[in-house]
N, C-alpha and C positions, 0 to 999 in steps of 0.2 A: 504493500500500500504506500504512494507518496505520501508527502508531508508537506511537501513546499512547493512555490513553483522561483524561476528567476528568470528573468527576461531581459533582454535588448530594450533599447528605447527606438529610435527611429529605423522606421520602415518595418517595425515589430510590432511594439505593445500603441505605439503611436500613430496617428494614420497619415495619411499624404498629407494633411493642413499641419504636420507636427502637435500635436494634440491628443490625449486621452477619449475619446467618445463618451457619452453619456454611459452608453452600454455597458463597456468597458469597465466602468468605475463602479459600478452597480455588480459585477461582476467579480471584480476585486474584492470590494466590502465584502459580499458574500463569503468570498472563500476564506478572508481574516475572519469575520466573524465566526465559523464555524470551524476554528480554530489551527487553521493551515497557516504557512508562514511564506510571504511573500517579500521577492526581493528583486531590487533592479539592478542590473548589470551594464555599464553603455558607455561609450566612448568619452561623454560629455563630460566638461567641467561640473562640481559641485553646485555652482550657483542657479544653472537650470536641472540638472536632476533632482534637487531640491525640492525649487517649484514644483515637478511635475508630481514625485511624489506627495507634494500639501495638494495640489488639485485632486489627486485622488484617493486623501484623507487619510492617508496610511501612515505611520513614524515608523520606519525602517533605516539598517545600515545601509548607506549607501558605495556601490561598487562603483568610482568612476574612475575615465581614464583607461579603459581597457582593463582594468585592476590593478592599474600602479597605484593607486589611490584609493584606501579606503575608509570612509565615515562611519561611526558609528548612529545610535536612535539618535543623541544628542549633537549631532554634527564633530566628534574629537575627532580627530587621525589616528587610528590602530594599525594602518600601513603605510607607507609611503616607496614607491621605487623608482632610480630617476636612472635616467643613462650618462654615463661617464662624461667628464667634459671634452676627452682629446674625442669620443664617439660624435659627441655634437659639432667638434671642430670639423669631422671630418665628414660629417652629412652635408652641413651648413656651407663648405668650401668646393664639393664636387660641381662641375661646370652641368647644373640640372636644365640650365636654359639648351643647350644643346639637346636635349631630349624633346623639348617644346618649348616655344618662346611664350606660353601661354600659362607655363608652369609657377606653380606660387609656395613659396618655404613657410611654415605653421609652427610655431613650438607652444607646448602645453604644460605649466608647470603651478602646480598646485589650484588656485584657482586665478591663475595668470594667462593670459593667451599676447604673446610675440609673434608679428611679421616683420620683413624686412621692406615691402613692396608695399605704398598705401595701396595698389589696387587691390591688395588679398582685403584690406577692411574694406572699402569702397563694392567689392565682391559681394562682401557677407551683408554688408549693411541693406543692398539693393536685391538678394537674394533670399537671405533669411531675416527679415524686418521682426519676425516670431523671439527671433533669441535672446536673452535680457542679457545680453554681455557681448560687445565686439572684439575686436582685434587690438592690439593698442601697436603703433608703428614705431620701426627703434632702429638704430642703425645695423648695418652687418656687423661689424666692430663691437656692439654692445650685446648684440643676439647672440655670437660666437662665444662670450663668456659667460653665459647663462647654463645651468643644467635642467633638463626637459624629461617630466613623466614620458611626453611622447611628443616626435616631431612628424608632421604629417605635409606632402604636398597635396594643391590640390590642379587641376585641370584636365587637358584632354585624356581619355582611357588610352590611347594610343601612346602619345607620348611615357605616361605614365607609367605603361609596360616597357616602355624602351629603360626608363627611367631606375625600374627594380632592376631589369638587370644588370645596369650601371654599376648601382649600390650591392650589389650580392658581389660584384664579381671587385668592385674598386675598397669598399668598406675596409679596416682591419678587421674590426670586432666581428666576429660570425655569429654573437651570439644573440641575433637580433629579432623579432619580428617582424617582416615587412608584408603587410596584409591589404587589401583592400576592402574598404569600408564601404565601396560604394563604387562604380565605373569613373566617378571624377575624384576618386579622395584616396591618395595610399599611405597610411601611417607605418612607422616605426617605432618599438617601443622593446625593452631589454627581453628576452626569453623566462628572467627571474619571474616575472609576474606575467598572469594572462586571464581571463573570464574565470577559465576554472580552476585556480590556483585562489583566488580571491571566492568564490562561492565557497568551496570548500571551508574555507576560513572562518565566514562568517555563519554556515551552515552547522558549522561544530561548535560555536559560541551557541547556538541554541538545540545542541546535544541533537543533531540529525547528520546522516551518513548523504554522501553529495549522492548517493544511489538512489536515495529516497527521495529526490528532486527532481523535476523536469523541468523541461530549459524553453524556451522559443526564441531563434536567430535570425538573419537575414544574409549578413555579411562573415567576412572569413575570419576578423575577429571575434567572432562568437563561436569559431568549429570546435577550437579545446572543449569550451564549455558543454555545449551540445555531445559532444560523444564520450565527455566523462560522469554525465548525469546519468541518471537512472533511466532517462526516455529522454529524448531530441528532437523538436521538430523546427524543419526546414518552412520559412514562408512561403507561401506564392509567390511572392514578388522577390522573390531572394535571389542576390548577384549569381550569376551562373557562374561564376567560380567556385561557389559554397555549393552549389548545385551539384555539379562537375565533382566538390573534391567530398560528398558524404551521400552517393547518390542510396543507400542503405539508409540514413536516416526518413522517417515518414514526412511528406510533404502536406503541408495544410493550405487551407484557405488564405486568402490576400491582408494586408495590414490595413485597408482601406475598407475590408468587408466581415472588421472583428475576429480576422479567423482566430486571435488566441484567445478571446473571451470565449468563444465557440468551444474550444478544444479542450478549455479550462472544463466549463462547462459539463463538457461530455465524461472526461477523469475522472474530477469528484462527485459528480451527477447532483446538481447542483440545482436549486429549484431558485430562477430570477425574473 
């Protein structure tokens, strides 16, 4: 029998407008209230995994940051994982405009977000108008001395592939994560930490086996998670790379069409 569930945020538990549905939240309640234990797992800074969590009424640890980063109920840090500073020197200095001149450098630290290009903020500002926190612009010079939960470019898919295998093959450090979040979004972040290294964690602060949990993903930073829970499902809408690399995991319904209130749903047989 599970016990928990953990989930993604966008393109997951979120729908296309980045928002929880009514549904959705009604759906959750339910399953906290009858006393399952629910957790969110996402790429995002603290400041809106927060929110989304108070929108739908829950006080949970929170997993951000891919799980370099984790909150407890009261917001404290019981983890933090950052990548080395000569790793950042040496992400931040490869010639990534050669892969695309469209290409844009991200770093993510704590509840901090660094570009070196206004147009990565000028990007999010006119792309994502949803998100309660931008980019803040700094020089290369001041970016390169920083250390990063996780540094992510974002632009064409194309380029982007050229772009990993720049960094697999030019990087020192091997010991890295370079995943994509999305066909325009590819992060990097240390091997030390990942979805399911961090579930597990906080899954054992409330005396439950990560066996005993099922997960709901999209992107290929959520695969550890998904295939070291007790059950894993894959979205509809989910990047065909994650497709591609757990095609054994069960596929559900779309982020836009509640498939994981649905799914929830159906597991705990849930009357909403």
């Amino acid at each position: 029998m599970y016990k928990a569930v953990v989930t993604d945020l966008d393109g997951t538990l979120l729908n296309d407008e980045h928002v929880v549905s009514e549904y959705t939240k009604k759906v959750i309640r339910k399953l906290v209230k009858n006393g399952y234990k629910f957790y969110i797992a996402t790429g995002r800074l603290q400041a809106s995994t927060q929110e989304i969590a108070e929108s739908i009424g829950v006080k949970i640890p929170l997993i951000t940051v891919n799980g370099t980063r984790i909150l407890d109920e009261d917001g404290n840090e019981i983890h933090n994982s950052t990548l080395d500073l000569e790793t950042v020197k040496e992400i931040a200095s490869i010639d990534y405009k050669s892969c695309g001149e469209d290409l844009l450098i991200n770093g993510y630290f704590r509840n901090i977000w660094l570009v070196v290009d206004r147009a990565a903020e000028i990007y999010y500002r006119t792309h994502r108008p949803d998100k309660p926190y931008f980019p803040t612009t700094v020089s290369e010079e001041e970016f390169r001395s920083k250390t990063f939960n996780k540094m992510h470019f974002i632009g064409e898919h194309k380029g982007l592939l050229k772009l990993r295998e720049k960094l697999q093959k030019e990087i020192t450090n091997k010991n890295l994560h370079m995943v994509f979040v999305g066909e325009n979004c590819l992060e990097i972040f240390s091997t030390d930490s990942d979805k399911a290294k961090a579930a597990k964690l906080v899954l054992e602060r409330d005396g439950i086996k990560l066996e005993e949990a099922i997960a709901f993903g999209d992107s290929l930073n959520d695969y550890e998670m998904l295939k070291e829970v007790g059950r894993g499902f894959v979205m509809g809408n989910a990047i065909y790379l994650l497709k591609e690399k757990a095609p054994e995991l069960e596929m559900i319904d779309t982020n836009d069409n509640d498939g994981e209130a649905k799914k929830i749903v159906e597991i705990f047989n849930l009357e909403v």
